[in-house]
N, CA and C of each residue as an Amber inpcrd file, in Angstrom:
protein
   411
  41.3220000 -64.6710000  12.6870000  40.2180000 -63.7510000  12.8390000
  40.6300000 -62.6050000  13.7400000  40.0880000 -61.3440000  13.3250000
  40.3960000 -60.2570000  14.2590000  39.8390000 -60.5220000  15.4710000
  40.4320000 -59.4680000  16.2470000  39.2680000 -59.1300000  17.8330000
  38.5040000 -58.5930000  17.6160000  37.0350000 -58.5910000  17.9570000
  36.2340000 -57.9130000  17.4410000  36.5130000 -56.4130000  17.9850000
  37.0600000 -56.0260000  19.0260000  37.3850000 -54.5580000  19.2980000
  37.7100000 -54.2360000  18.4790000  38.8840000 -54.7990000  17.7370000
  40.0480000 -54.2540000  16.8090000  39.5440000 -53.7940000  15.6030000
  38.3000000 -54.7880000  15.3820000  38.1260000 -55.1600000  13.9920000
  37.0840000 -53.5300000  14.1080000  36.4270000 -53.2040000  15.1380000
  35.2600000 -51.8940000  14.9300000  36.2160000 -50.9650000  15.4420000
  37.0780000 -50.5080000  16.3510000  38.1540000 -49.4330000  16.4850000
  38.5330000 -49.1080000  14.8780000  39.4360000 -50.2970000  14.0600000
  39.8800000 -49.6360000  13.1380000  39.0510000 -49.4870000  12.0640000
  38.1000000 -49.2370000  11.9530000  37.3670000 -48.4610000  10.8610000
  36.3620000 -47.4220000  11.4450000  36.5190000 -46.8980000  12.6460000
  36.3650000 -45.7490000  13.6070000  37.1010000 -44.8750000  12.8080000
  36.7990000 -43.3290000  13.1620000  37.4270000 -41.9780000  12.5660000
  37.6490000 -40.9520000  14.1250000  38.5370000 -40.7770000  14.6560000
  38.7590000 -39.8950000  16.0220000  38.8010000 -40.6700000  17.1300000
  39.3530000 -41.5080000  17.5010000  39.2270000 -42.8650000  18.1880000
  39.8530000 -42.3390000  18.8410000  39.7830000 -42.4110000  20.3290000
  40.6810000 -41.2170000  21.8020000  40.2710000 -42.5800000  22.8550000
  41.2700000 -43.3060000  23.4670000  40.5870000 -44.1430000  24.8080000
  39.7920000 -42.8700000  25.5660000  39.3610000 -43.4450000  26.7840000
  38.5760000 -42.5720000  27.7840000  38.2370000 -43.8190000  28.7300000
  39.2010000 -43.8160000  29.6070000  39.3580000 -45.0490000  30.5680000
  39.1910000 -46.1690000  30.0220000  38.3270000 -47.1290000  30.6490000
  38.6500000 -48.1010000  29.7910000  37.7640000 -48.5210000  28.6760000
  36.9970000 -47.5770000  28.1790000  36.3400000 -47.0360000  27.0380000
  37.2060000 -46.5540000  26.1790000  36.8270000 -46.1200000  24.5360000
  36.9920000 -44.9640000  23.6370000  36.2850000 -44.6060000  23.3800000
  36.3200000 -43.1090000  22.7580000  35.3130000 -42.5410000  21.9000000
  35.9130000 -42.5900000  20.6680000  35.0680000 -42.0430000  19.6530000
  35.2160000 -41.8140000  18.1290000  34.1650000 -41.3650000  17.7930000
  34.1730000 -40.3560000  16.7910000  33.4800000 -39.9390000  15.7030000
  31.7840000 -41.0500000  15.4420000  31.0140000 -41.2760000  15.4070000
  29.9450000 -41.7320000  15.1980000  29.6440000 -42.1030000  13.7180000
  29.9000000 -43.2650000  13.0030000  29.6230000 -42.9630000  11.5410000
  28.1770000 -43.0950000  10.6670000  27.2730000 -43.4360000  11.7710000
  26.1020000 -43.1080000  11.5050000  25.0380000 -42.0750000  11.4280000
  25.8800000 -40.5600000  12.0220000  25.2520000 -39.3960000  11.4980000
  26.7550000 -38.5600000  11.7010000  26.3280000 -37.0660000  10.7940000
  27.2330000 -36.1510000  10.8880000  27.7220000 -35.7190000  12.1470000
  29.0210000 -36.1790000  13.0910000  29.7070000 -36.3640000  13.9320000
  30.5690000 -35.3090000  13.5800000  30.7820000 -34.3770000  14.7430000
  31.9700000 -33.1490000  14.4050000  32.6660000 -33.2900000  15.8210000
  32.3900000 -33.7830000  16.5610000  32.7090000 -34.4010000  18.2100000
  32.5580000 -35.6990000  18.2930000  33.1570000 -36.3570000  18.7440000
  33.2480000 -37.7780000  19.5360000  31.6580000 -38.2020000  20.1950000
  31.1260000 -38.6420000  19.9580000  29.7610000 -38.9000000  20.7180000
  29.2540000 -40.5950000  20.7920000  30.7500000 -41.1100000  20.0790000
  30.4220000 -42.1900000  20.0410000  31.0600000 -43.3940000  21.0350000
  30.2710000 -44.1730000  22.0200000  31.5210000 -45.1890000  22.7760000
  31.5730000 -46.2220000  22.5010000  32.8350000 -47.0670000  23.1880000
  32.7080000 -48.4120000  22.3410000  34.1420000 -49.1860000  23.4470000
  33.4570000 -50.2000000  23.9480000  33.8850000 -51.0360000  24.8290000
  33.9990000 -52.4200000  25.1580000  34.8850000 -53.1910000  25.3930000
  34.4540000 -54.2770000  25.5300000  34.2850000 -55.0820000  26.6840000
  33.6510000 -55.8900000  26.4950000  32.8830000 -56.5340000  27.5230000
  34.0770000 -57.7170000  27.7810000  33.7550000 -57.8210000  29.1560000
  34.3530000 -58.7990000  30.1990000  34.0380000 -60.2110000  29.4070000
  33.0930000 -60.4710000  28.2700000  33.0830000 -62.0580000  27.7940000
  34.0460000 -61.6490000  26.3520000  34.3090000 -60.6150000  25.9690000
  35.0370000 -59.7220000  24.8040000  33.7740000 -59.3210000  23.5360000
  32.7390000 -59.3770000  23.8050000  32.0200000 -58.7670000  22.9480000
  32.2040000 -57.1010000  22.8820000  32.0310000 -56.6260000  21.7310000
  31.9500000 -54.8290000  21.7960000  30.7520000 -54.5690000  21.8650000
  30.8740000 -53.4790000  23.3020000  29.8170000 -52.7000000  23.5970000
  29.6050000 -51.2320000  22.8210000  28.5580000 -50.7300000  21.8270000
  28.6780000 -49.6830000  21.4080000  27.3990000 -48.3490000  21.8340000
  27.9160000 -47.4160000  21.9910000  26.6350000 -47.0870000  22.5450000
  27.2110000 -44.9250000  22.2220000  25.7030000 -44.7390000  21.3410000
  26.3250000 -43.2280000  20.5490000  25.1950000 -42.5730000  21.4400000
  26.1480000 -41.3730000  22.0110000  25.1540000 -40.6440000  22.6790000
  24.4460000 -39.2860000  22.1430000  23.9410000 -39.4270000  20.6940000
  23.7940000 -38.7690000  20.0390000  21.8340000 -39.3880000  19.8750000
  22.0800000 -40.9450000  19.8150000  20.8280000 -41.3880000  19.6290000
  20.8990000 -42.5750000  18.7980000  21.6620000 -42.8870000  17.9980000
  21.6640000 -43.9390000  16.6010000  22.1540000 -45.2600000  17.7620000
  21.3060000 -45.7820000  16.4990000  21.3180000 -47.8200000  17.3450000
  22.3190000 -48.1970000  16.8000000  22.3980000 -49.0530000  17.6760000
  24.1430000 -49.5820000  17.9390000  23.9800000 -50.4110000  15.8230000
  22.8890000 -51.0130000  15.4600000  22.1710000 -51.4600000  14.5110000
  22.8350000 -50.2720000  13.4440000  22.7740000 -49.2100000  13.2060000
  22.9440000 -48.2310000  12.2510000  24.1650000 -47.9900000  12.4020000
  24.8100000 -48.0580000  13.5380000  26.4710000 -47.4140000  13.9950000
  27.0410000 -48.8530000  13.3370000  26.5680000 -50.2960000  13.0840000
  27.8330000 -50.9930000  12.5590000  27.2880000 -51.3750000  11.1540000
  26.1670000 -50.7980000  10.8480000  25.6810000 -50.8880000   9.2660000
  26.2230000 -49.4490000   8.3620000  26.6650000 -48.3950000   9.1980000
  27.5820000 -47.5670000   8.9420000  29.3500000 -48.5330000   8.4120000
  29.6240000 -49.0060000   9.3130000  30.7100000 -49.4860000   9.1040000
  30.6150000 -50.6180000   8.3670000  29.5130000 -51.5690000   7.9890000
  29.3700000 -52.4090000   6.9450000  29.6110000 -53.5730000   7.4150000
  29.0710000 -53.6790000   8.9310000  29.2400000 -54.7790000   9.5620000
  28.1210000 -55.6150000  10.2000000  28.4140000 -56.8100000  10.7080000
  26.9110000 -57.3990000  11.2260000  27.0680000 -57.3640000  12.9170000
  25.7740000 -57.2970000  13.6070000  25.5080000 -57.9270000  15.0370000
  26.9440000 -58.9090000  14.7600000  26.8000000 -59.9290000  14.7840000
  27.6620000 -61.2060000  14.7110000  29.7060000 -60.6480000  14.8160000
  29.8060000 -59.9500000  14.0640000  30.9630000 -59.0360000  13.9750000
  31.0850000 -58.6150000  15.7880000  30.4260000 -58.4370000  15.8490000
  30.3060000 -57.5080000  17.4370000  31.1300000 -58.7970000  19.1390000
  30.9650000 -60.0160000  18.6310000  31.2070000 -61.0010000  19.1670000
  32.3610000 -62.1480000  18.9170000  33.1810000 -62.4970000  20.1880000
  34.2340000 -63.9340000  19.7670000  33.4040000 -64.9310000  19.2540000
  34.3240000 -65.8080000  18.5140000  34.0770000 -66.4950000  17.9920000
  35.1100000 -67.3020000  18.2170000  34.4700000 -69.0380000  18.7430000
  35.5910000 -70.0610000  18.7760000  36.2660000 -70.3060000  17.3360000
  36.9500000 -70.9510000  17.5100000  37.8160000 -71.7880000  16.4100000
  37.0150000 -72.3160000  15.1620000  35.7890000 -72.6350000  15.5000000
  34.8050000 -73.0120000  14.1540000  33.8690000 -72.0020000  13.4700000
  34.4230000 -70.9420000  14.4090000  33.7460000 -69.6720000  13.7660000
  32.0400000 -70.1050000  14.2140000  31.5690000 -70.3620000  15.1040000
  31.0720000 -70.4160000  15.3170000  30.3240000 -69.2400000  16.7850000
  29.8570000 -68.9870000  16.9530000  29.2440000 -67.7250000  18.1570000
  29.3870000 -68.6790000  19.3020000  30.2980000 -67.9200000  20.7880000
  30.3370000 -68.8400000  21.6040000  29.7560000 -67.9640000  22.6380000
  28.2680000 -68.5090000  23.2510000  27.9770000 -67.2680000  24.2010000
  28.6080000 -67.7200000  25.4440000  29.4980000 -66.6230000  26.1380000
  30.2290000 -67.0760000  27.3170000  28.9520000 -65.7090000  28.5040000
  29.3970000 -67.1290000  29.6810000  28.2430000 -66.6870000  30.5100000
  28.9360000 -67.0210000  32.0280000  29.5700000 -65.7810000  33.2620000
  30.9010000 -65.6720000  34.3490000  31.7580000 -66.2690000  33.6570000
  32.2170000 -65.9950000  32.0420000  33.6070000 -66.0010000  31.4250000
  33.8430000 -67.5730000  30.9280000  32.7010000 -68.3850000  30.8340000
  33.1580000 -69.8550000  30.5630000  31.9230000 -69.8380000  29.5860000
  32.4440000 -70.4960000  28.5970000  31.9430000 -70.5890000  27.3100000
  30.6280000 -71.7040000  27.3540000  29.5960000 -71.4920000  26.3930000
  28.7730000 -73.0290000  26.3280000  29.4830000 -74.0750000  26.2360000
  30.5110000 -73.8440000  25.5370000  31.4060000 -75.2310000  25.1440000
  32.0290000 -76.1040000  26.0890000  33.0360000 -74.7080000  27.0840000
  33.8740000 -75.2130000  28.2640000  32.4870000 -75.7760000  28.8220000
  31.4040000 -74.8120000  29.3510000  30.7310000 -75.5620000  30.3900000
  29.9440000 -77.1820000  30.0720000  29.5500000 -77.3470000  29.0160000
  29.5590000 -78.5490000  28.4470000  30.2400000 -79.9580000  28.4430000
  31.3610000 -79.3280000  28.4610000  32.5280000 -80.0650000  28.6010000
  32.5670000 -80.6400000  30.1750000  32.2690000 -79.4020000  31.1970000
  32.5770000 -79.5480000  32.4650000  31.4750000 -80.5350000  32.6320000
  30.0480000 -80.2450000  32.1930000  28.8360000 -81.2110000  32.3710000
  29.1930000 -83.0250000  32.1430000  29.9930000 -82.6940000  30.9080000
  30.0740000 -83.9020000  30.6630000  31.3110000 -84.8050000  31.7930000
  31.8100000 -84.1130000  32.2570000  33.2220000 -85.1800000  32.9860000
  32.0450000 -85.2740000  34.5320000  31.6280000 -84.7120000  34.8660000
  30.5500000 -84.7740000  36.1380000  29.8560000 -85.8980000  35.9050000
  29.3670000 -86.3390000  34.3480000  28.1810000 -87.3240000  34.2540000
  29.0500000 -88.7280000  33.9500000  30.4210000 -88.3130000  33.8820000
  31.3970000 -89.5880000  33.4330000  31.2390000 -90.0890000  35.4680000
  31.2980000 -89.4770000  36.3490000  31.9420000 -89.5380000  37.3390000
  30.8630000 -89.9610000  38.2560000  29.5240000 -89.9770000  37.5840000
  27.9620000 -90.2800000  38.1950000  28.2620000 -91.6350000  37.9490000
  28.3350000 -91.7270000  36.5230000  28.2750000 -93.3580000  35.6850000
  28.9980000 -94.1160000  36.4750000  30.3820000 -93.6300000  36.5530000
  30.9770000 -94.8180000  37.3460000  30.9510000 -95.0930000  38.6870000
  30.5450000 -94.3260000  39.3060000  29.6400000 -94.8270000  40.8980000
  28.4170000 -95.5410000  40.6080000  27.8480000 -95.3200000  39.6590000
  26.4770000 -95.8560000  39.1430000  26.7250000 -97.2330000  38.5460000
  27.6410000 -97.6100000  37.6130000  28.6140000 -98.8100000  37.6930000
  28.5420000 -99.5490000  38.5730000  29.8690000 -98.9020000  39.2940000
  29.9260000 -99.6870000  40.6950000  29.0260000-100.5280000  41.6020000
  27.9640000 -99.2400000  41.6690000  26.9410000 -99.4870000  42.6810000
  26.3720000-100.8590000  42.0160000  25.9920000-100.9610000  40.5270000
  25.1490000-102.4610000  40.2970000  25.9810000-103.7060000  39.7500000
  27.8000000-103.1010000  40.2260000  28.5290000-104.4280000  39.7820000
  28.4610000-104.9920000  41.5120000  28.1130000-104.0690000  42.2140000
  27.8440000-104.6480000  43.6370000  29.0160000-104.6330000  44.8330000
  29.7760000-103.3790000  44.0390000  30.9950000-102.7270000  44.7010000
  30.4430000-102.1100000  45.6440000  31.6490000-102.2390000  46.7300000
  31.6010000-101.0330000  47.7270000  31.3560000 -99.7960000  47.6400000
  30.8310000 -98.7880000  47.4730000  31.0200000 -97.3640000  47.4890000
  31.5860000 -96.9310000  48.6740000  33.1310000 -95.8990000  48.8410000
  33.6350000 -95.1650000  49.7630000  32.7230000 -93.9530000  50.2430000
  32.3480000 -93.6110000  51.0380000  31.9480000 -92.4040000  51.7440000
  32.4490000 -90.8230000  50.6860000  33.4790000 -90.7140000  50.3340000
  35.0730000 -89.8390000  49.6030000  33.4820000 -90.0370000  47.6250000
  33.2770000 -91.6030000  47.6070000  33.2550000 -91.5330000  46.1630000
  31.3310000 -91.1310000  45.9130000  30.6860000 -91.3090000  47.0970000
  29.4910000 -90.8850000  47.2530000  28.9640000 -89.4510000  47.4310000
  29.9640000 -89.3290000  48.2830000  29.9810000 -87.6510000  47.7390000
  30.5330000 -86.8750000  47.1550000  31.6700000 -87.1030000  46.2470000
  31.8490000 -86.9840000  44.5630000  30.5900000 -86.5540000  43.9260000
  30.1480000 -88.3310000  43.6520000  28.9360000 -88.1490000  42.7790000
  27.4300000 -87.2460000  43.6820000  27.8710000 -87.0770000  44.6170000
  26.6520000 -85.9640000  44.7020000  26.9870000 -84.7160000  44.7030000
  28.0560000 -84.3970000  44.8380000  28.5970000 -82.8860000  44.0030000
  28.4180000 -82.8570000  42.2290000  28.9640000 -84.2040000  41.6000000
  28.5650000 -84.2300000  40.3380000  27.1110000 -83.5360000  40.0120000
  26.1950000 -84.2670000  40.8670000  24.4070000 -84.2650000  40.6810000
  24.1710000 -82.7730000  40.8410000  25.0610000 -82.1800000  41.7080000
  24.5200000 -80.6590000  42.1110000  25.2570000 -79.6390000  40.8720000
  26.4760000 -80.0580000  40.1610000  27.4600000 -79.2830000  39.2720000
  26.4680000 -79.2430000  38.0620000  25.8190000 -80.9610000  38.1280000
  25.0890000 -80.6320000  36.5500000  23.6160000 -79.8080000  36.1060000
  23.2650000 -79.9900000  37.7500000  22.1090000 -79.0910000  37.7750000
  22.2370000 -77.5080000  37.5430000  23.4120000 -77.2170000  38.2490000
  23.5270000 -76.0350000  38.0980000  24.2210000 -75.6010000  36.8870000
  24.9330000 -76.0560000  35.6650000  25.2960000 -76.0480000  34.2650000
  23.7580000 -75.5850000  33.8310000  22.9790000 -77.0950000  33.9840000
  21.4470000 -76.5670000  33.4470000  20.7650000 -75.7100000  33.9540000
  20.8150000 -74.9470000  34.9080000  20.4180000 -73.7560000  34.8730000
  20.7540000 -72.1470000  34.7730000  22.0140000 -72.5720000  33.7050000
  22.5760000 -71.5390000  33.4060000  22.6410000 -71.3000000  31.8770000
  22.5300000 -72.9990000  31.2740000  22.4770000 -72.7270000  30.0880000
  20.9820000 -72.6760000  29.9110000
């Protein structure tokens, strides 16, 4: 699969960087100047934005593309919304080894094991990691 930058740059017409932006030609109205920008975002989605007036909606239905186009996509082609650069998936993932690490103090505790001081507060960093997953997703 392309990058989605790549994939809306190359069917752009006058494409000039401009820091860490470009412009191009606008293909949703008669463009004789650059009025159009297009950037990507720190999760790699493209940011597009024509300072002419046309919605970002008309600027990639010009190019014959969808919202969805505009965004990475994991391995299943599936939309991965990443949120401070870690994916639903990664953070999921992270949720889940936290609740592996509850269980087995939670184990412990009713096989009538000792708990270390070191493994009690583990699992209460776990309790605070998963709360805060859920309130992000």
């Amino acid at each position: 699969m392309n990058n989605p930058i790549d994939l809306v740059l190359g069917q752009l017409d006058g494409v000039v960087r401009a820091g860490k932006a470009f412009k191009a030609l606008c293909p949703a109205h008669g463009d004789k100047t650059p009025s159009l920008s297009v950037k990507e975002g720190d999760d790699g989605r493209v940011l597009i934005h024509c300072f002419a007036g046309c919605s970002t909606e008309a600027v990639i239905g010009a190019l014959s593309l969808t919202m969805e186009d505009l965004f990475v996509a994991d391995t299943n082609q599936h939309l991965v919304p990443r949120v401070l650069g870690v994916s639903a998936r990664e953070l999921n993932a992270a949720a889940e080894h936290e609740m592996r690490i509850i269980y087995i103090v939670k184990a412990d505790q009713k096989a009538g094991r000792k708990i270390s001081d070191a493994d009690l507060q583990r699992a209460k960093l776990a309790v605070d990691r998963i709360s805060k997953a859920g309130r992000v997703l």
